[in-house]
C-alpha positions in Angstrom: 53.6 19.6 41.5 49.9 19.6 40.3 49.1 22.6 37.9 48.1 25.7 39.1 45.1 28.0 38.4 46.2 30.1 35.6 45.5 34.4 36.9 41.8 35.4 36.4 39.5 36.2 33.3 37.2 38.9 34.1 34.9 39.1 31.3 31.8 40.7 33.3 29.0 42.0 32.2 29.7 39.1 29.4 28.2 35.9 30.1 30.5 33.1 28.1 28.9 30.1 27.3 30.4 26.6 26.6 29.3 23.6 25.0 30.4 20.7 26.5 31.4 18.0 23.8 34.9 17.7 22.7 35.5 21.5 24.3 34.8 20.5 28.1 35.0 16.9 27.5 38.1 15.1 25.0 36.2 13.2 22.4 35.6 9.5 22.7 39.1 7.5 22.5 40.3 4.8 20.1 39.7 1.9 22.4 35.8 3.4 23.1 35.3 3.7 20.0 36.6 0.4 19.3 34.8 -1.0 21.8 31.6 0.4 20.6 32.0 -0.8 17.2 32.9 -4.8 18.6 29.7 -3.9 20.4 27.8 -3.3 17.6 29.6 -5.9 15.4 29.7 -3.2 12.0 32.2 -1.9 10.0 33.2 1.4 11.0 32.5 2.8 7.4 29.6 1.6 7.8 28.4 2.5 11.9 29.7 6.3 12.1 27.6 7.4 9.5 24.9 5.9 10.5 26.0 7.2 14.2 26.0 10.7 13.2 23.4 11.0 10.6 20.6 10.5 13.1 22.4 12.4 16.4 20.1 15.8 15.8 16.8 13.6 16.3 18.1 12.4 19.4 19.3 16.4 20.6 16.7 17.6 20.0 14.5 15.2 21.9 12.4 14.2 19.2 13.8 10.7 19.0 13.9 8.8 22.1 17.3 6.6 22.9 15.3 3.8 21.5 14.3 4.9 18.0 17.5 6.8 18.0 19.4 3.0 17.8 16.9 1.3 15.8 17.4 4.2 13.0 20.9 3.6 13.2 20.5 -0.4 12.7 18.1 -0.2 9.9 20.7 2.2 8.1 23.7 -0.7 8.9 21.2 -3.7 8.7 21.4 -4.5 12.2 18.9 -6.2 14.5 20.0 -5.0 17.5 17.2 -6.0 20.6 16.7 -4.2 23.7 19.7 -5.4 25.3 21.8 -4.9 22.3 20.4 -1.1 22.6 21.0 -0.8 26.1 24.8 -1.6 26.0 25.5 0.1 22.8 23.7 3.1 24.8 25.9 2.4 28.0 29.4 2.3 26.2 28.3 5.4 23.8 27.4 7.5 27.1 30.8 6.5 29.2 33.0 7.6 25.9 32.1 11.2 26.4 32.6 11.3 30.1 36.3 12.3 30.1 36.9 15.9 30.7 40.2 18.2 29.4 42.0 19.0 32.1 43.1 22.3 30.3 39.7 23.7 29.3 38.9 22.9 33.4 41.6 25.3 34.0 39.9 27.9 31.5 36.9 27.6 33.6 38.3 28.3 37.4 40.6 30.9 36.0 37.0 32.7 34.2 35.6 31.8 37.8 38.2 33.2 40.1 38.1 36.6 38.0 34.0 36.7 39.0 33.1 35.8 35.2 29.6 33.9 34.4 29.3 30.8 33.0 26.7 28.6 31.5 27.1 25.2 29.8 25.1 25.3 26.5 25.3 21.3 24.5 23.8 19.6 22.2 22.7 16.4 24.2 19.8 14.2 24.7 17.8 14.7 27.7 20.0 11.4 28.9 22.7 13.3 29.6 21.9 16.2 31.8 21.5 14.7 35.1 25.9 14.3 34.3 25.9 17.7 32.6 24.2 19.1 35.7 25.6 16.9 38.3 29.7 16.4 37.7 31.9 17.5 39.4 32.6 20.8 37.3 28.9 21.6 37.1 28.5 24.2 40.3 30.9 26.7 37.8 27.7 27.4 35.4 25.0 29.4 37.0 22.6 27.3 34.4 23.7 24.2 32.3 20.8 24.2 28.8 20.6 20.5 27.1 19.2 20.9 23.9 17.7 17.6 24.4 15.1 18.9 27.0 14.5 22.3 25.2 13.6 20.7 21.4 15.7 22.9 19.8 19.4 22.5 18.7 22.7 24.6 17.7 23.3 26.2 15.7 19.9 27.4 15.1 18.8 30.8 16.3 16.1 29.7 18.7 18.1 28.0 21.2 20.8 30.7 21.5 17.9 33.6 22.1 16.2 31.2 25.1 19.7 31.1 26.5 19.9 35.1 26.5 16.5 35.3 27.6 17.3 32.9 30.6 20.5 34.6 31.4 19.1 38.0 31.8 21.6 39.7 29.1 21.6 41.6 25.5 23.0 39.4 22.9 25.9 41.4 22.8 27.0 40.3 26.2 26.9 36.5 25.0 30.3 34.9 24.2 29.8 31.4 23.1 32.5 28.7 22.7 32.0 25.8 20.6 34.2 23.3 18.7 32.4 23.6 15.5 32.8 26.8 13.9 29.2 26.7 12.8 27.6 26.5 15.9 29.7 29.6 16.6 28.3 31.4 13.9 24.8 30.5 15.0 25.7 32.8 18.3 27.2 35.7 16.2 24.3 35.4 14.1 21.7 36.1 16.8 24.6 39.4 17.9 26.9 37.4 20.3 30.5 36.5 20.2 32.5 33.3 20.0 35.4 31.4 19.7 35.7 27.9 17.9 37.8 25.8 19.9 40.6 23.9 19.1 42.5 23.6 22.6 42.5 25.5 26.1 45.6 27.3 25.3 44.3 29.2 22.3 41.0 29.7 23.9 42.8 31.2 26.9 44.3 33.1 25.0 41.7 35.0 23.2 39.9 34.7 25.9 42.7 36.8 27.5 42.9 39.4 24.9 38.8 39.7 24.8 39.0 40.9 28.4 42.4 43.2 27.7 
């Protein structure tokens, strides 16, 4: 027998807000990340440092997909061309297309019990047509990719634009976020948050936040 919707969440007048990575979507597995590194032909000590130390450039929309790789290959001492780029690009963007079946189940219950949602993720503008075009995407009233606004969690800015957009106080905010900073960054502006670590526990306080 499938699983069931779990009972409601009513949360209203709160607005809760989710990123997407590794909260709506599992992380990237071993065999895409494995793939990705054969791809790139680097040591992973090498590539996922590189990876992430240039990922806020790219969020933030001030580095295109482009100059995003070519910083990563001068820090590895790659010379990846434009094909090279495209396919490392390609099998980057299908690793985080995978969605937790659990944290869905979150979302209809927060639904059914008439609560609003919007999708709030650090991403390059790349990915919001899927951000705003899956198959979960008519549950958030508005979906904001960092990429397209210029500014990034957990920095204040981007969390008062979201407010603003949604019509609320920053007291009606309730952000959840898999790093525990980017949750601060919504409590610091006068929202609340959970950091996530799995859709039970976020159910649950989710659970005892509307109680």
């Amino acid at each position: 027998m499938p699983p069931t919707v779990p009972a409601p969440i009513s949360l209203a007048p709160r607005v809760v807000v989710f990123d997407y990575g590794e909260v709506i979507s599992r992380p990237p597995s071993d065999a895409d990340r494995a793939a990705l590194l054969a791809r790139a032909a680097v040591e992973a000590d090498r590539f996922w440092p590189a990876y992430w130390a240039h990922r806020e450039a790219l969020d933030q929309g001030t580095a295109s997909i482009s100059e995003y790789w070519s910083a990563v290959a001068a820090d590895v001492g790659a010379d990846w061309n434009d094909l090279d780029v495209h396919e490392l690009w390609a099998i980057d963007h299908r690793g985080w297309l995978s969605v937790d079946g659990g944290t869905l189940r979150v979302l209809h219950a927060l639904a059914a019990g008439g609560t609003r949602l919007a999708l709030l993720s650090n991403a390059g503008a790349d990915f919001s047509g899927w951000l705003r075009s899956g198959s979960f995407s008519p549950l958030f009233e508005r979906v904001f990719v960092s990429g397209e606004l210029g500014m990034v969690k957990p920095h204040a800015p981007i969390y008062e634009h979201v407010i603003d957009e949604l019509g609320i106080s920053p007291g009606e905010l309730v952000f959840i976020d898999n790093k525990s900073e980017n949750v601060e960054g919504a409590r610091a502006v006068g929202g609340d948050g959970h950091v996530f670590t799995d859709a039970a526990a976020l159910e649950a306080w989710l659970r005892r936040l509307a109680a």
